[in-house]
C-alpha positions as CSV (number, residue, x, y, z in Angstrom):
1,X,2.3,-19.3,-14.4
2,X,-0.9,-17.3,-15.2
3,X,-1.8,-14.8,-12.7
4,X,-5.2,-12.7,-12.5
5,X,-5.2,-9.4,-10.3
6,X,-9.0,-8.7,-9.1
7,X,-9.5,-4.5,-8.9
8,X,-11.2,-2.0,-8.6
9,X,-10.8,1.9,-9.7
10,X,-9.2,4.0,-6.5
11,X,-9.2,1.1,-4.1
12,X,-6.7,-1.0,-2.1
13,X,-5.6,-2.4,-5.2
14,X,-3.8,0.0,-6.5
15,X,-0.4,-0.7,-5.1
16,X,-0.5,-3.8,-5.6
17,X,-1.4,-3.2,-9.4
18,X,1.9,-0.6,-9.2
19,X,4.0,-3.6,-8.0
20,X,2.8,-5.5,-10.6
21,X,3.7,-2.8,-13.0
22,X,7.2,-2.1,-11.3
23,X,8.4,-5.8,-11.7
24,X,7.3,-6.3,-15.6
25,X,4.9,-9.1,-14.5
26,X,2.8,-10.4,-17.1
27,X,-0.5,-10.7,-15.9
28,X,-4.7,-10.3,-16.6
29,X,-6.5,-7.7,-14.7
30,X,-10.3,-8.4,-13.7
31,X,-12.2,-5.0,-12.8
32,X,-14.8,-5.2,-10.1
33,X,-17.9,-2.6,-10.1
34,X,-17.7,-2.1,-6.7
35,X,-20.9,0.1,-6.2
36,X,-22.4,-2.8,-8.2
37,X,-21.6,-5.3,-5.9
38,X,-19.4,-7.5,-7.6
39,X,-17.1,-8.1,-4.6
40,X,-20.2,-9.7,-2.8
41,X,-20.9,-12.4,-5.6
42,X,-20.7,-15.9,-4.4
43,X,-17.9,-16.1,-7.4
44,X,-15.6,-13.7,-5.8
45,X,-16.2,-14.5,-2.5
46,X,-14.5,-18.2,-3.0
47,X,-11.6,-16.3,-3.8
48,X,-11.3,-14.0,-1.1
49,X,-14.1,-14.4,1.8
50,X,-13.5,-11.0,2.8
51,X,-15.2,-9.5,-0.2
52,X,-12.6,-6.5,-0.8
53,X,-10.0,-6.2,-3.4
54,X,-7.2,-6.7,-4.1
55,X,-7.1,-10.7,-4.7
56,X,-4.5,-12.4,-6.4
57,X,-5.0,-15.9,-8.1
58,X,-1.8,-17.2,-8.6
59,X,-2.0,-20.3,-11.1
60,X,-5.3,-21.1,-10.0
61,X,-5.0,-20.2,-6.3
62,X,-6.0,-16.9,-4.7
63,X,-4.6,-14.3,-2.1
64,X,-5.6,-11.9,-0.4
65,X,-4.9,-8.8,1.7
66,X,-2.2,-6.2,-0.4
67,X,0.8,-6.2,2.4
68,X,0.6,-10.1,1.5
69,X,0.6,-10.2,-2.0
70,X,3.3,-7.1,-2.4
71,X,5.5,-9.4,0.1
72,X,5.1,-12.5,-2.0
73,X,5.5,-10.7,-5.5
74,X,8.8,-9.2,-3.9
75,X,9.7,-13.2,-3.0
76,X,8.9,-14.5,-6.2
77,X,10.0,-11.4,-8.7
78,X,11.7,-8.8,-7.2
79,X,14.5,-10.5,-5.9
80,X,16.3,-11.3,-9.4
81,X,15.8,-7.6,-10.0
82,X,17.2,-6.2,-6.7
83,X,13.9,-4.7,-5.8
84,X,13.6,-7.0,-2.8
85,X,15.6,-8.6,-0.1
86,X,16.9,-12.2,-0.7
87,X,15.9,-14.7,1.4
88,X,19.3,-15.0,3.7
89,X,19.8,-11.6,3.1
90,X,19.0,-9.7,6.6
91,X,17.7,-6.5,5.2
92,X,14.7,-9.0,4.7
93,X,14.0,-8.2,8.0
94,X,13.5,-4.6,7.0
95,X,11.6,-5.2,4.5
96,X,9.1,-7.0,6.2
97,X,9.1,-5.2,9.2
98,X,8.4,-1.9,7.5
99,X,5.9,-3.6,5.0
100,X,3.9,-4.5,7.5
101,X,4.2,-1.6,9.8
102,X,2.5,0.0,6.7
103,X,-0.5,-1.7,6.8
104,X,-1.0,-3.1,10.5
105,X,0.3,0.0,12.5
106,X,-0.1,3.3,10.1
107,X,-3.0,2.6,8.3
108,X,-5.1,1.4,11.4
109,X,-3.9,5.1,13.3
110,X,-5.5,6.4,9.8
111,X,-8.6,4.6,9.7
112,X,-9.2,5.4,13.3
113,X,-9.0,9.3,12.3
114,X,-11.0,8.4,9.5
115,X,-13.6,6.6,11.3
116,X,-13.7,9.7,14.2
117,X,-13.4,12.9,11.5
118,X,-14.4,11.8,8.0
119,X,-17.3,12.8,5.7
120,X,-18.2,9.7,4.4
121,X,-18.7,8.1,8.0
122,X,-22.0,8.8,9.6
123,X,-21.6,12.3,12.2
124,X,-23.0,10.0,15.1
125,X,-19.4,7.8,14.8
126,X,-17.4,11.2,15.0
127,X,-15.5,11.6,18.2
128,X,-13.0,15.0,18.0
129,X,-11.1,13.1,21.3
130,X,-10.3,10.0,19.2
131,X,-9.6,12.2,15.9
132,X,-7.1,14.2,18.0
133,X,-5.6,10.9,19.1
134,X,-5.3,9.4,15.8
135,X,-3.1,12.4,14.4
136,X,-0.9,12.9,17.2
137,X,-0.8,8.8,16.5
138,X,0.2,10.0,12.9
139,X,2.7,12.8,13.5
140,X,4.7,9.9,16.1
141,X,4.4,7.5,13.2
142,X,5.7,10.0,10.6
143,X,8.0,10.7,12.9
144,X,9.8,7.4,13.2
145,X,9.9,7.1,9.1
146,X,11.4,10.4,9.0
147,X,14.3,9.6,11.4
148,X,14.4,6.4,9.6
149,X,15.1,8.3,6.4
150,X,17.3,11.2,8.0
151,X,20.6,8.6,6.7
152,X,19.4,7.2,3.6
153,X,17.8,8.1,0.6
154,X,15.5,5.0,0.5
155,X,13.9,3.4,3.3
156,X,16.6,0.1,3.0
157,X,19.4,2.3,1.9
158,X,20.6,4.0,-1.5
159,X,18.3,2.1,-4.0
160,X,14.8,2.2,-4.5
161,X,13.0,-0.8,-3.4
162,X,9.6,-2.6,-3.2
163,X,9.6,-1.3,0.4
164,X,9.8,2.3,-0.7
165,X,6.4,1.3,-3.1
166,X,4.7,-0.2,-0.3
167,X,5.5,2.2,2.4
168,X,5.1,5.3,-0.1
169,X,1.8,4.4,-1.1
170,X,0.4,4.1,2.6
171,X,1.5,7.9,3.1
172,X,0.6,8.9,0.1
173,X,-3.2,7.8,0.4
174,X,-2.5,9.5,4.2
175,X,-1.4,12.6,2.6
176,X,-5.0,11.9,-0.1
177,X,-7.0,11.9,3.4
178,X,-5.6,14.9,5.3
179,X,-2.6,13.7,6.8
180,X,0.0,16.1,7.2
181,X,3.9,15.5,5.9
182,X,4.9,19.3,6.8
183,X,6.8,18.6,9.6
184,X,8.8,16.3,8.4
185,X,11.5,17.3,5.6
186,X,12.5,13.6,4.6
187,X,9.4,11.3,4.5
188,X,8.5,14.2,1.8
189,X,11.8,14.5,-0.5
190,X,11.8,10.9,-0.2
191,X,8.0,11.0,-1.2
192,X,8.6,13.2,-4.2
193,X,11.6,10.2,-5.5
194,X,9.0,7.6,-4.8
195,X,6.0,9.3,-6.7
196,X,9.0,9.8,-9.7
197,X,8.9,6.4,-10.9
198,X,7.7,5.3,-13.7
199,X,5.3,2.5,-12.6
200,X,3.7,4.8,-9.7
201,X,3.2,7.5,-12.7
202,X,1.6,4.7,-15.1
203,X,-1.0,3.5,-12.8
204,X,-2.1,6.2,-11.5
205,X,-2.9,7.7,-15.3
206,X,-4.3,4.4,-15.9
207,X,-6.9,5.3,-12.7
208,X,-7.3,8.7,-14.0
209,X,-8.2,7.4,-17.6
């Protein structure tokens, strides 16, 4: 089953390509020049509409959007490795629920601060009101994974999962853009563990290089 992973340097992709890398999955990587417009070409776009990365084409069929593709990689290669939840195992749940939370709830309270505070957004879109909002959004966030990993030393339990990947690379990009882990002793010991690994260590050279 040939599969193709569409990225870019310091983009979205990357956890994706660290899942990709923690599972052993054979696969081709195509490398978009973002600034060049690549991800605009009528080519890509018949792959994914949206005209980001990452995309997946899985045997000839593409995905998009990285919660989705790090949930289906998990499905189809991380089970037999015990890096994701079985299918009647209820810790799926879990893993989907905080997978998502990831991406739907915590990254949108990030983009909103970006959006209101950041540099690269135009000073007319700054707002310090909503910034204020979107941190205080943050530290409740951070707040919930801490207590969540008060008990355990990964987020589903003893063993390091695909969740801890997903989840750790949301807060680690937070942590990139200015959001602050101080208050809360777990989410960074458990951070430190995560950033260990072998796979998170081997992409992110491969970015560097």
């Amino acid at each position: 089953m040939p599969i193709t992973l569409y990225a870019a340097p310091m983009s979205s992709a990357i956890p994706v390509a660290q899942t990709l890398a923690e599972l052993d999955v054979r696969h081709e990587v195509v490398t978009l020049d973002l600034a060049a417009g690549d991800q605009r070409k009528p080519e890509y776009l018949a792959l994914n509409p949206n005209g980001q990365v990452p995309t997946l084409v899985v045997d000839g069929t593409p995905m998009f959007e990285a919660v989705a593709i790090m949930q289906w990689l998990g499905d189809r290669f991380g089970v037999e490795r015990g890096l994701w939840p079985a299918a009647d195992d209820l810790q799926r749940l879990e893993a989907l629920s905080w997978t998502t939370w990831t991406y739907v709830t915590f990254s949108a309270a990030m983009k909103r601060m970006l959006l209101a505070s950041s540099d690269r957004v135009p000073q007319e879109l700054h707002s310090e009101v909503h910034a204020k909002h979107a941190r205080d959004e943050l530290q409740r966030l951070l707040g919930m994974l801490n207590e969540r990993l008060a008990s355990r030393d990964y987020m589903l339990g003893k063993e390091y999962t695909l969740v801890d990947l997903v989840v750790g690379s949301g807060v680690s990009y937070g942590t990139f853009c200015g959001v602050c882990v101080d208050d809360h002793a777990h989410v960074q010991s458990w951070l430190r563990r995560v950033q260990e690994r072998p796979s998170y260590k081997r992409v992110w050279v491969e970015q560097a290089s």
